[in-house]
C-alpha atoms as an extended CHARMM CRD file, in Angstrom:
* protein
*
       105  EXT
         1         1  UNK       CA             24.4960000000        1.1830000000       -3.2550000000  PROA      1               0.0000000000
         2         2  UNK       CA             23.5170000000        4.5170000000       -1.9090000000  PROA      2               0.0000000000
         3         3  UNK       CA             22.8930000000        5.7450000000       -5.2470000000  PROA      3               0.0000000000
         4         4  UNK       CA             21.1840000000        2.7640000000       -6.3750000000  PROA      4               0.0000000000
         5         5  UNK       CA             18.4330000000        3.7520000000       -2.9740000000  PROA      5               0.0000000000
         6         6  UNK       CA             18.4680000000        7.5760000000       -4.6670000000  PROA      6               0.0000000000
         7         7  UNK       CA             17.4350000000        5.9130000000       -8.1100000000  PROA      7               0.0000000000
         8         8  UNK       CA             15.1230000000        3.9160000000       -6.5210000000  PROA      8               0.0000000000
         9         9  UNK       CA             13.3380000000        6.1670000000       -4.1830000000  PROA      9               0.0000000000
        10        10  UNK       CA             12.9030000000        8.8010000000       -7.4440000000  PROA      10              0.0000000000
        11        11  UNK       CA             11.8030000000        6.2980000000       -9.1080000000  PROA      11              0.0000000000
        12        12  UNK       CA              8.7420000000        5.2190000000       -6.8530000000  PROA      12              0.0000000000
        13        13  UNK       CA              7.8870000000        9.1780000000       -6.8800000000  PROA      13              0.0000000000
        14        14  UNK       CA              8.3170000000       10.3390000000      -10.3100000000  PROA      14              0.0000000000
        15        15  UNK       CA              8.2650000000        7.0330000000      -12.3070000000  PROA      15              0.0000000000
        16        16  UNK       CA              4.0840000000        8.4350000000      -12.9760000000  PROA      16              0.0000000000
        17        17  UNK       CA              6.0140000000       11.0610000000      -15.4260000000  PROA      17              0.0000000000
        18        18  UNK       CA              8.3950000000        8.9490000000      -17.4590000000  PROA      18              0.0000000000
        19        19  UNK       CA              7.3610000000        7.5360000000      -20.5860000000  PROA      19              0.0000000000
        20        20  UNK       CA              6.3500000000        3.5610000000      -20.3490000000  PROA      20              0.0000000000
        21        21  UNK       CA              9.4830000000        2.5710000000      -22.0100000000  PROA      21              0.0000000000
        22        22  UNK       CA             11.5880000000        4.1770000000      -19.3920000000  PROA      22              0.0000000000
        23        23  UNK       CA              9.4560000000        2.8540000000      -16.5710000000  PROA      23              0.0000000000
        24        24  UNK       CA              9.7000000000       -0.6720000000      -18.2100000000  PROA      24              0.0000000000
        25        25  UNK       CA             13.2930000000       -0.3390000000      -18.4240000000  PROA      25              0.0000000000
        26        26  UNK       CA             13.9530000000        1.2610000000      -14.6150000000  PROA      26              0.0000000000
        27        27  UNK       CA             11.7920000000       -1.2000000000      -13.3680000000  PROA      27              0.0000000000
        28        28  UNK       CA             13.5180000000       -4.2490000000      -14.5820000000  PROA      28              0.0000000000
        29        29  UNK       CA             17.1330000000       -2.6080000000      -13.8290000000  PROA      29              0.0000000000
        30        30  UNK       CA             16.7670000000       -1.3080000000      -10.3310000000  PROA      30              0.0000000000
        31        31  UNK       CA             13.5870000000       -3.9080000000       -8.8650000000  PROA      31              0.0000000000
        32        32  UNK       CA             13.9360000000       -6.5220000000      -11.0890000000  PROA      32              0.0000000000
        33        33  UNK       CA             17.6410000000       -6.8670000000      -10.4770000000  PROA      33              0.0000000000
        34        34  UNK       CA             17.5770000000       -7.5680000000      -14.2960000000  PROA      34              0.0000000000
        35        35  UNK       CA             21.3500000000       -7.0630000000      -15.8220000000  PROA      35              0.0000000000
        36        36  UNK       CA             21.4040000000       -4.9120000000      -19.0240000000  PROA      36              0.0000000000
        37        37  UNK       CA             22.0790000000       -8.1770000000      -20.9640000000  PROA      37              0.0000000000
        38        38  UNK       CA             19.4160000000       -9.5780000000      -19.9000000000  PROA      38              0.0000000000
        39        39  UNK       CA             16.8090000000       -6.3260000000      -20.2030000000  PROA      39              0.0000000000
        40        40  UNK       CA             18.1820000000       -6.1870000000      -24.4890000000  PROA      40              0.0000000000
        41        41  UNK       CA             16.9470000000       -9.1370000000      -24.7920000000  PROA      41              0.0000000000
        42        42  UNK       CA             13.4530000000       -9.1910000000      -23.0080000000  PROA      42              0.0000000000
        43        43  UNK       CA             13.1770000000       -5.7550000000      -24.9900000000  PROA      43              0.0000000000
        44        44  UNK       CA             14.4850000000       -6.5310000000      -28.5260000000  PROA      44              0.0000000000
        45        45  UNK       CA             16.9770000000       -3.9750000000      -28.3680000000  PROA      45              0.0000000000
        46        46  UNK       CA             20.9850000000       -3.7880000000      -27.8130000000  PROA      46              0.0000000000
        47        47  UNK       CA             22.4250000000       -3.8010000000      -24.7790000000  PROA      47              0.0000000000
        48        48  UNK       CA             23.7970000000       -0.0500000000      -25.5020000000  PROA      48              0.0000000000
        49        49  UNK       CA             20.3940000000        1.1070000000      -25.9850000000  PROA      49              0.0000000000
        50        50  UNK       CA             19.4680000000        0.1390000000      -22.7270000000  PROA      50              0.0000000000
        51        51  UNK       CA             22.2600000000        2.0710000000      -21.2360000000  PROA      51              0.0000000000
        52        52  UNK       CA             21.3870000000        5.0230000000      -23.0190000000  PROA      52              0.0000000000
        53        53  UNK       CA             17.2980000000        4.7160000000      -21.6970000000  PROA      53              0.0000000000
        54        54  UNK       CA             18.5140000000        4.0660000000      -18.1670000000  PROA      54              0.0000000000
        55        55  UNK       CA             21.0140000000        6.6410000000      -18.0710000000  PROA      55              0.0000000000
        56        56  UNK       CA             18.3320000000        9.2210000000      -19.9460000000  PROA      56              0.0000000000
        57        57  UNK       CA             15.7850000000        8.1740000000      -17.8610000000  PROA      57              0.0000000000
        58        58  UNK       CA             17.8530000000        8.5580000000      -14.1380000000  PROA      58              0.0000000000
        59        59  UNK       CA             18.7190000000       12.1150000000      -15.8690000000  PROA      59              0.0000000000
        60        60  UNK       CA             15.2700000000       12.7490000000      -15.9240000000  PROA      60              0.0000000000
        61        61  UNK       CA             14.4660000000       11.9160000000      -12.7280000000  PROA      61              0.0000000000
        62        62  UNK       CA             17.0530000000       13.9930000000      -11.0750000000  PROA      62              0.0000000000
        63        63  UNK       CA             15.4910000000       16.7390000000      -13.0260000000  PROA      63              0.0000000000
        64        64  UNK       CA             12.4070000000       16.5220000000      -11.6710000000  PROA      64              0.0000000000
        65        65  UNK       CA             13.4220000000       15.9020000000       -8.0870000000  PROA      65              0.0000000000
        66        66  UNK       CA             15.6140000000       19.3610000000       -8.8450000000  PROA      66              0.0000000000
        67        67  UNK       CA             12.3060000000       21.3200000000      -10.1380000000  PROA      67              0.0000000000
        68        68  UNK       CA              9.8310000000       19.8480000000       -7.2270000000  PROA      68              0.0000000000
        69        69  UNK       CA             11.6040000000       18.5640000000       -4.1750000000  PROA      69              0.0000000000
        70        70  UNK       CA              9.3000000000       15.9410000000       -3.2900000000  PROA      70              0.0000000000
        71        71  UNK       CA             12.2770000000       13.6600000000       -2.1530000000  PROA      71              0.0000000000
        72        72  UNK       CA             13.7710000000       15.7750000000       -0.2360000000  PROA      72              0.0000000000
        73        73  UNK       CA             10.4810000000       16.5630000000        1.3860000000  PROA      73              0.0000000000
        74        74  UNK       CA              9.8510000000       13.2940000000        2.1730000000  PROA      74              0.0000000000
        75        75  UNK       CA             13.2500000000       13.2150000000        4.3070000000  PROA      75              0.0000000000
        76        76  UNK       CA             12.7230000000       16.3330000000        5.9400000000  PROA      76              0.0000000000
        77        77  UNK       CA              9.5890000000       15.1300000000        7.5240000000  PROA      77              0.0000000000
        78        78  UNK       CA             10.5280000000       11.4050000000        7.8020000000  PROA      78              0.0000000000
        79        79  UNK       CA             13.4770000000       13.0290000000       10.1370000000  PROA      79              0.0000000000
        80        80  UNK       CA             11.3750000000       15.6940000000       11.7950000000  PROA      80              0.0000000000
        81        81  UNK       CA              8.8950000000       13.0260000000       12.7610000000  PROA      81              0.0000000000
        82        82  UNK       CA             11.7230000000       10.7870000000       14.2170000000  PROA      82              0.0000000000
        83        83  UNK       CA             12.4810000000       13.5690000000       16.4260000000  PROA      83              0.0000000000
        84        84  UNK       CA              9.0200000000       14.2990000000       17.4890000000  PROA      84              0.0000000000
        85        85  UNK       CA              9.1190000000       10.3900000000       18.6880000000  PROA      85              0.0000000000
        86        86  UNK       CA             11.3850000000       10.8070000000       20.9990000000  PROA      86              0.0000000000
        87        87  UNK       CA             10.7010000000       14.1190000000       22.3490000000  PROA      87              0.0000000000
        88        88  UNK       CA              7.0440000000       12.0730000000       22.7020000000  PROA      88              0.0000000000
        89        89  UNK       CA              8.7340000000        8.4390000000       23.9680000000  PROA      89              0.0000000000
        90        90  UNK       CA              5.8510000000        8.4000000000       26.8130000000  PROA      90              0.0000000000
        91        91  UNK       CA              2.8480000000        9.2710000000       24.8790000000  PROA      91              0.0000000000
        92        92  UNK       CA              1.5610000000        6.1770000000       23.3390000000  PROA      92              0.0000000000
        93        93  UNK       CA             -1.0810000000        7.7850000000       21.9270000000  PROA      93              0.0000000000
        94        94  UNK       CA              1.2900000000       10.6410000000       20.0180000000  PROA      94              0.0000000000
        95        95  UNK       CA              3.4730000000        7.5210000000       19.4120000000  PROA      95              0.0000000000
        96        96  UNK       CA              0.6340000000        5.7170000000       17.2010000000  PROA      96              0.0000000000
        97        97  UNK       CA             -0.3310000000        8.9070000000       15.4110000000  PROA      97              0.0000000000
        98        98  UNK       CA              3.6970000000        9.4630000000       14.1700000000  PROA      98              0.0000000000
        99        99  UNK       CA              3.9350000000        6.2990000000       13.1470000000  PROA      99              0.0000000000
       100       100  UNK       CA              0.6590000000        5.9790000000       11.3310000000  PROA      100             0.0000000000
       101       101  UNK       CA              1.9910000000        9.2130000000        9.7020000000  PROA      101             0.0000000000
       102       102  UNK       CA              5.2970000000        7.5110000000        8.9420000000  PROA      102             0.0000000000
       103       103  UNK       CA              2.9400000000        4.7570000000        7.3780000000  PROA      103             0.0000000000
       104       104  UNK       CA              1.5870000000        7.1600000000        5.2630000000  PROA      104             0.0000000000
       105       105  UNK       CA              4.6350000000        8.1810000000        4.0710000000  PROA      105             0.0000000000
């Protein structure tokens, strides 16, 4: 499951850079819930070849994640941010401002 989450959460960051097939594809497996099955045969093609484009395509994004970081950004400062909260539990003005932050994020 955890690694499903990883797939997802590159997904929703780098899915601008994959090619529409692979975005199609992702977005059926890991949103969609869509089994691979089921994905050959909204896309015309064999079950194997959807394999191959999902597997491919998470390759890809763990390739990008590797050259730019942006996910493990994210965490850094979703974490910092949770510890700023509580150092800041009786401000309820800094309290609105981290979590429209967190929003943001």
């Amino acid at each position: 499951m955890a690694k499903d989450l990883e797939h997802t959460i590159l997904y929703d960051i780098y899915s601008p850079l994959l090619t529409e097939k692979q975005r199609d594809t992702l977005d059926l497996y890991y949103n969609e819930d869509l089994s691979l099955g089921e994905i050959a045969e909204v896309s015309g093609v064999t079950r194997q070849a959807v394999m191959g484009c999902i597997h491919k395509s998470e390759q890809h994004l763990y390739e990008l994640e590797e050259q730019m970081g942006l996910a493990a950004r994210l965490r850094t400062i979703s974490t910092r941010l949770s510890e700023l909260e509580g150092k800041l539990a009786d401000s309820p003005e800094c309290l609105r401002i981290i979590n429209e932050i967190k929003e943001l994020l």
